[in-house]
Steps between C-alpha positions, in 0.01 A plus 500: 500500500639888525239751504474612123389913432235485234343786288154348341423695175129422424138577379260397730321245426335253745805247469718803509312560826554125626878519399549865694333342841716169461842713437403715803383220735843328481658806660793283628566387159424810269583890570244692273692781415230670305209454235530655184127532331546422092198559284322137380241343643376823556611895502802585615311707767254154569793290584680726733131558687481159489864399615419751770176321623655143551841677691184664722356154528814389594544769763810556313440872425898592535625357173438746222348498138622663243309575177626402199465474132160619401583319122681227297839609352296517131131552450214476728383343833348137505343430825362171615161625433532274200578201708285557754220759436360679777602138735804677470429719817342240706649485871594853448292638815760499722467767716718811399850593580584794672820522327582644174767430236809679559613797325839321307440265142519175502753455357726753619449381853579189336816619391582663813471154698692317311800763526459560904508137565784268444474326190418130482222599815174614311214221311295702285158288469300598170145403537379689195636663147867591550453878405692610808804285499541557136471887559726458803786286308503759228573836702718255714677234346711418738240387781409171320867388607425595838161316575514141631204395285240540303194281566169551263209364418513566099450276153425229451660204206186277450184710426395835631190670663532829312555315135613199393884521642482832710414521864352824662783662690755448210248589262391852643870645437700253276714772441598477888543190527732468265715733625527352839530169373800654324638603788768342728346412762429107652098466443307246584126443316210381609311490143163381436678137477532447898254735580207295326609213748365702796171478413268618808241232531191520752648335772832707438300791533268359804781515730647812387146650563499358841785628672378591820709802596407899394520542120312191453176694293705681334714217410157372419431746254816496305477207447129469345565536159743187545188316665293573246719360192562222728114414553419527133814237448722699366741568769767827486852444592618792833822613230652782691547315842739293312742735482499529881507151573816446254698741720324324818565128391678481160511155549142466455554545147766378187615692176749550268690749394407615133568799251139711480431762229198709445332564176388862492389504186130544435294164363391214617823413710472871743672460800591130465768406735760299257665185786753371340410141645706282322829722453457478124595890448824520633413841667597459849315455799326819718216326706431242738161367357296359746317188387334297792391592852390273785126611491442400838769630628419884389145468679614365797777791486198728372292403765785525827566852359165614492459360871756743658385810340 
């Protein structure tokens, strides 16, 4: 496999976290051009501290954050607050970086990537609400022909976790998302449909807890509020790290390609991600859905990664 140049747009986030250390472990694999810090689980200003405490974990200080969107595209900020609650900043202790976000906007430096490098080269990985990319493909049309792929975790096409249809990322800015899923570019999705296969069980999360190298408590602590759902018995899927191990092993997991549209419309339907399943529209396709994963698989890839840090 030829060494793929990533950019990982995200809002840390513990899985965030887990999918960062995984992209960065397989070095040999996966050039991290740069993080790009999107507001969502968190501020804006949270997830770029954040994103800047697991590169410093890491000892991966060199690649840069950039801040990014502070809001949605139309009205205000949902954080995962009403996911999570205060769990949401569990693991969060890591110790600080002493880097800071560099002085250029997201998406600009986006922009500017994407033009400098030849096209078909760059992966942008979207971890979080696609305010960026969206903001970047409208000042710059022209760079969604130029990117190799787009691989998110977004939607979701049987049940929600923010209302009935609507999962979180998509939901925050609607508005985004359906402007890059208008776009031209390939994208691949890792909805709430494969990601709620990778559900993190005790002993899934017993041996990522273990790993006997450096990082290991803070691994540890990441990963708590994962233990804890999973000790009640109601284990959490790890979504973001999907995204990662698609571009790591896509044969780990089957799709099919599908037309997706999102309702922005406010009701009871905000932010649903419309999958086309059974090509009854006649709209045509603009998404490689994602539907199954080999669950082992992604721990044991999970796990190897985490090993090397």
């Amino acid at each position: 496999m030829s060494k793929q140049s990533i950019i990982i747009d995200t809002d840390p986030g513990q899985d965030d976290a887990l999918a960062i250390l995984l992209a960065l472990a397989n070095g040999d694999a996966l050039d991290v051009l740069g993080i790009t810090a999107v507001c969502g689980n968190i501020s804006v200003k949270g997830t770029a501290a954040n994103a800047l405490k697991v590169l410093a974990l890491a000892g991966r200080e060199d690649v840069p954050v950039f801040l990014g969107a502070p809001a949605p595209l139309v009205g205000a900020l949902v954080t995962a607050d009403v996911l999570h609650g205060e769990a949401i900043t569990a693991g969060w202790d890591l110790p600080l970086s002493k880097a800071s976000p560099r002085a250029e906007f997201a998406a600009d430096w986006i922009i500017d990537t994407l033009l400098s490098r030849p096209a078909g080269t760059v992966t942008i990985c979207a971890l979080g609400p696609l305010t960026n990319i969206a903001l970047a493909f409208a000042k710059r049309p022209e760079i969604a022909d130029r990117l190799r792929a787009l691989v998110m975790m977004a939607g979701a096409s049987q049940g929600g976790n923010m209302n009935a249809v609507a999962e979180f990322n998509v939901f925050v800015d609607p508005h985004a998302a359906a402007r890059v899923f208008a776009s031209p570019v390939r994208k691949v999705v890792a909805s709430l449909d494969v990601t709620q296969k990778l559900l993190a069980t005790e002993r899934d999360l017993g041996r990522l807890m273990a790993i006997p190298n450096r990082i290991a408590s803070q691994v540890s602590g990441l990963l708590r509020l994962y233990e804890a759902y999973a000790k009640a018995g109601s284990p959490r899927p790890l979504h973001d790290p999907a995204v990662i191990a698609w571009l790591l092993a896509p044969e780990m997991f089957s799709g099919k390609d599908v037309n997706v549209e999102i309702e922005t419309a406010p009701g009871r339907t905000y932010g649903q991600t419309i999958v086309d399943v059974n090509a009854v529209t006649g709209r045509a396709t603009n998404a490689h859905w994602l539907t199954d994963a080999d669950r082992e698989g992604f721990y044991r890839l999970l796990e190897s990664g985490l090993t090397r840090i």
